[in-house]
C-alpha positions in Angstrom: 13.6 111.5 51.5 15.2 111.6 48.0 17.8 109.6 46.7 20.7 112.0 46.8 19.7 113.0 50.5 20.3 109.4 51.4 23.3 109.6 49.2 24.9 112.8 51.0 24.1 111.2 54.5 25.4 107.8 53.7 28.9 109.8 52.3 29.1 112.0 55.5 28.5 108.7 57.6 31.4 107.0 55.8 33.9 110.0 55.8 33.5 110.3 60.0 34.1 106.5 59.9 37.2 107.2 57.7 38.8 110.7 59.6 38.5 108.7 63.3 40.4 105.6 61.9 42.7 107.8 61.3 43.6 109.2 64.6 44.0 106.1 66.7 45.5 103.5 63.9 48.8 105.4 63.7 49.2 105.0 67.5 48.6 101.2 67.6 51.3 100.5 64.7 53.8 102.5 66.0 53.9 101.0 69.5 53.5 97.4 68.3 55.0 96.4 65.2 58.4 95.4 65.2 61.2 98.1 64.6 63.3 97.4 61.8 66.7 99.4 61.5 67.0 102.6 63.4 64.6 105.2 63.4 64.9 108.7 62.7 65.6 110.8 65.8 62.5 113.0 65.4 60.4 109.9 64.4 61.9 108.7 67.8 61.0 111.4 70.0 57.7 111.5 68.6 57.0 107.5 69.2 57.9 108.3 72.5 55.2 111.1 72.9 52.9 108.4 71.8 53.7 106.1 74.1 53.3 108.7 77.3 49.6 109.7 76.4 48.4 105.8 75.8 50.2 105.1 79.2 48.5 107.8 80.8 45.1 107.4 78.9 44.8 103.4 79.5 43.6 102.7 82.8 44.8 99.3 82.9 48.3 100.2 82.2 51.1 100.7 85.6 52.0 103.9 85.9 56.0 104.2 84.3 58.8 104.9 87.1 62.4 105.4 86.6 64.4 102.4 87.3 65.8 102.4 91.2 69.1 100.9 91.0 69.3 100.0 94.4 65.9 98.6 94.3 67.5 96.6 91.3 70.6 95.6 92.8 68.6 94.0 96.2 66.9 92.2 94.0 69.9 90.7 91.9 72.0 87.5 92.7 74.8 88.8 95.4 78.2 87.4 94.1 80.8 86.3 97.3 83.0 89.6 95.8 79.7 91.4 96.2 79.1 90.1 99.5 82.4 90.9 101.2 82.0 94.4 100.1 78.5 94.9 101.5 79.1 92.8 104.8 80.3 94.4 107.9 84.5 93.3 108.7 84.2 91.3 111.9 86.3 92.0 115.0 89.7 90.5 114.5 90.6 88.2 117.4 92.9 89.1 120.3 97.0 88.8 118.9 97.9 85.2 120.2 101.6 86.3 118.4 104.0 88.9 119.2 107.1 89.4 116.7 110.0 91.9 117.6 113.8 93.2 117.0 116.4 93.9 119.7 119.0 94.7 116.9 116.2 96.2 114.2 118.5 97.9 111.9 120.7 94.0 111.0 120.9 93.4 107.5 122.6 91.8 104.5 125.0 92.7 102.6 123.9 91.5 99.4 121.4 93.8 99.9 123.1 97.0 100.9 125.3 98.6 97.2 128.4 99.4 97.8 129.2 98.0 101.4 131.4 95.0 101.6 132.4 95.1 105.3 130.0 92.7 107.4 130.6 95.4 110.3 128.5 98.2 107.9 126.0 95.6 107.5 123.2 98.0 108.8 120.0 99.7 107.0 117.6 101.6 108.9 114.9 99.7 106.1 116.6 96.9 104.5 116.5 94.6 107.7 115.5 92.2 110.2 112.0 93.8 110.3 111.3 92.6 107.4 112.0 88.7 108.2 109.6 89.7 111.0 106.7 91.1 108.7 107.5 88.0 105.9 106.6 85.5 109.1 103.6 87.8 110.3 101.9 87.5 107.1 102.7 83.9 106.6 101.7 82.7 110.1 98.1 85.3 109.6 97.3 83.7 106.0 97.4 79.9 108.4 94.8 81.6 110.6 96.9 82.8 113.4 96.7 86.4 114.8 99.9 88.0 115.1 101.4 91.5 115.9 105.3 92.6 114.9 106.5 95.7 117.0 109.3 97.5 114.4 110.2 99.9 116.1 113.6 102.0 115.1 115.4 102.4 118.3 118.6 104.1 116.9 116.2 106.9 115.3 113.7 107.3 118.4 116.2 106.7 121.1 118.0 110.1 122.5 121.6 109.3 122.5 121.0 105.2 121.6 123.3 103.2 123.0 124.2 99.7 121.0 124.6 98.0 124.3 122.0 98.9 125.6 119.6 97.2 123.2 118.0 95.2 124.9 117.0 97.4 128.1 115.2 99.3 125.1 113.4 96.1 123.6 112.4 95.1 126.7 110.3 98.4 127.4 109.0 97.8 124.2 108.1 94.0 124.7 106.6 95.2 128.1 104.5 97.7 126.9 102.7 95.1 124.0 102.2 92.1 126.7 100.6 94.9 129.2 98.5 96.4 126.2 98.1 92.6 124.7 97.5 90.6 127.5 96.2 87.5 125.1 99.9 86.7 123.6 101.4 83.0 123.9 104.3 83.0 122.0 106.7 85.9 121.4 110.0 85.8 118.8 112.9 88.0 119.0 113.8 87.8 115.1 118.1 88.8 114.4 120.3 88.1 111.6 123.9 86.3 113.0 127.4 88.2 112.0 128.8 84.6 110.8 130.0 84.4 106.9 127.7 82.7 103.9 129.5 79.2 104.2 128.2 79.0 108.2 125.2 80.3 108.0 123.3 78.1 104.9 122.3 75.1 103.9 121.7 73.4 100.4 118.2 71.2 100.4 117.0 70.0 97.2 119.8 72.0 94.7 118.5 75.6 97.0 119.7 77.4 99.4 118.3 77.9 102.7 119.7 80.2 105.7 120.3 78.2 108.7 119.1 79.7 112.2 119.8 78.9 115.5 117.9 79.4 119.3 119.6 81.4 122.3 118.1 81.1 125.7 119.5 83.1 128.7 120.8 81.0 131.4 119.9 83.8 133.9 116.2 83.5 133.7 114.2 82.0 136.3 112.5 79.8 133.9 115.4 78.7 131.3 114.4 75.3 131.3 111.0 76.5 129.7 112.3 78.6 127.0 114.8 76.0 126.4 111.9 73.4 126.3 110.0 75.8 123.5 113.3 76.1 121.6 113.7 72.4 121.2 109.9 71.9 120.5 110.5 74.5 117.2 114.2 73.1 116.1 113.1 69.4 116.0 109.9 70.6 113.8 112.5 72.7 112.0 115.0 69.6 111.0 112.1 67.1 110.5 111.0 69.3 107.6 114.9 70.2 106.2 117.5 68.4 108.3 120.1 70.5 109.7 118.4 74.1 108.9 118.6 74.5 112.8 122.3 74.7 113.9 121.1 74.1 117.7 119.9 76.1 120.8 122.7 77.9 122.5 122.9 78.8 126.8 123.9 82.2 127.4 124.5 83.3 130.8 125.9 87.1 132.1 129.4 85.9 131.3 129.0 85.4 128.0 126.4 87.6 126.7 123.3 89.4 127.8 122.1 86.2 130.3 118.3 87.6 130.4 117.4 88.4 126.9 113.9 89.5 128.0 112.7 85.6 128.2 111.8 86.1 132.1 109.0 88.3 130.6 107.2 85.1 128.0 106.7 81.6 129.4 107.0 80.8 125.6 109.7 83.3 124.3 112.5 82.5 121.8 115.5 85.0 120.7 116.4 83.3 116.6 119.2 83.9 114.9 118.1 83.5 111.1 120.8 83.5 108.4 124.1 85.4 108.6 125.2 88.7 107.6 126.0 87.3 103.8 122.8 85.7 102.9 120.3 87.2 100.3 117.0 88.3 101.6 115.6 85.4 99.0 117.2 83.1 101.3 116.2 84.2 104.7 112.5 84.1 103.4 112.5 80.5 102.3 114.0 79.6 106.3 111.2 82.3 107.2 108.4 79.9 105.8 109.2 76.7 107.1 109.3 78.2 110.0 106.0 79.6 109.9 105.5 75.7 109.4 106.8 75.1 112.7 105.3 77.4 114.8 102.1 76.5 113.2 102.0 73.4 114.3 103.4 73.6 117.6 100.5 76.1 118.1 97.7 73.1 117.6 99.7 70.7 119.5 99.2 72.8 122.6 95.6 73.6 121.7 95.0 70.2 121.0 93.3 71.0 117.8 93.5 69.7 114.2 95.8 71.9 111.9 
């Protein structure tokens, strides 16, 4: 063989070596050497090509999947936020409370514009129902379950009838202890016709509405409500004395004698604040007695508050 065959075949040897370099270097230093800046979009989209046929070509490479977010978020720390949105609600426990109005529609006048006289001192929303939702929620955040029945007598009632109040509240408190059959403790919440100067008391430079406990004389078991009462006023004035202005015995002669207390072994009818208080006022008496009832609630379940 002559010296420019071997020369020709040596060439053609080294130009093959050459043209398949070439085809696979590009690959490698695309998909491994670091980026630096942003790329072109088209130099982009055609990295990306690359990187689809090596992944399919290399059989030692795990086939590419879309990320499953679910997948993702199973395997992710659960926050407590995260928790209570993923976790089922458990079944709320039996109402062990029951709060209700004879007289829903009381209010304040410091809360009702342009009404001076205490006898317009009405409001089919700005009432006593909403002493009764303040201590609800109060008595719920301490752990206790509670129901209010608001119901709007003068709007449901055909022909209502004032005096007749509590012949209507009663069909209501009836129906809830038949349909509740776990309650303990039911509260009759009212707002008394007296004027600002009877009906509050200054503790620590603020002003707090005073309340008061009626127990009908005509009830079988008087001496029992009468018992609750004075379990809930000395709480009352151990925690701001004189906030309770006592417990007052009503019989037929003098007022309504029954005041649906035959129907609760544990039933009190309160008289919170006085047709000239502000709403502000009423809810500061509202939470210490929440206080109270709270703890008169462990004391007869002998557990620790």
């Amino acid at each position: 063989m002559t010296r420019t065959k071997l020369r020709v075949i040596g060439l053609s040897v080294f130009l093959s070596s050459f043209l398949i370099s070439l085809k696979v270097i590009p690959a490698y230093i695309e998909l491994n050497e670091p980026k630096v800046g942003t790329l072109p979009e088209k130099s982009q989209v055609l990295m990306v090509k690359e990187e689809k046929i090596i992944i399919q070509k290399s059989s030692k490479t795990i086939k590419a999947e879309k990320p499953n977010p679910i997948a993702s978020l199973k395997n992710s720390a659960v926050t407590p936020t995260a928790k209570r949105m993923v976790q089922k609600p458990k079944q709320s426990e039996q109402p062990r409370v029951l709060i209700y109005h004879t007289h829903n529609r009381e209010s304040w006048l410091p809360e009702l514009q342009g009404k001076t006289d205490p006898n317009e001192a009405f409001d089919s929303k700005i009432n006593v129902t909403l002493l009764g939702k303040d201590l609800s929620n109060k008595l719920k955040v301490k752990g206790m379950s509670v129901i209010q029945s608001a119901e709007d007598y003068p709007s449901k009632i055909n022909k209502f009838d004032y005096a007749k109040s509590y012949a209507y509240s009663k069909a209501t408190l009836s129906k809830e202890l038949f349909k509740h059959k776990s309650i303990e403790y039911v509260f009759d919440i009212h707002r008394d016709s007296e004027s600002k100067s009877k009906t509050t008391i200054l503790y620590n430079n603020v002003n707090y509405a005073q309340l008061y406990f009626v127990v009908g004389r005509d009830n079988p078991n008087w001496k029992q409500i009468k018992k609750f009462a004075a379990r809930l006023q000395n709480k009352l004035n151990e925690k701001i004395p004189g906030i309770s202005k006592g417990i007052y015995q009503k019989d037929h002669s003098s007022g309504n004698g029954q005041y649906n207390q035959s129907l609760a072994e544990y039933s009190a009818l309160i008289e919170i604040g006085g047709v000239e208080n502000a709403l502000e006022e009423n809810y500061r008496t509202i939470s210490i007695l929440a206080d109270a009832i709270h703890e008169i609630w462990h004391e007869d379940h002998n557990s620790a508050i």
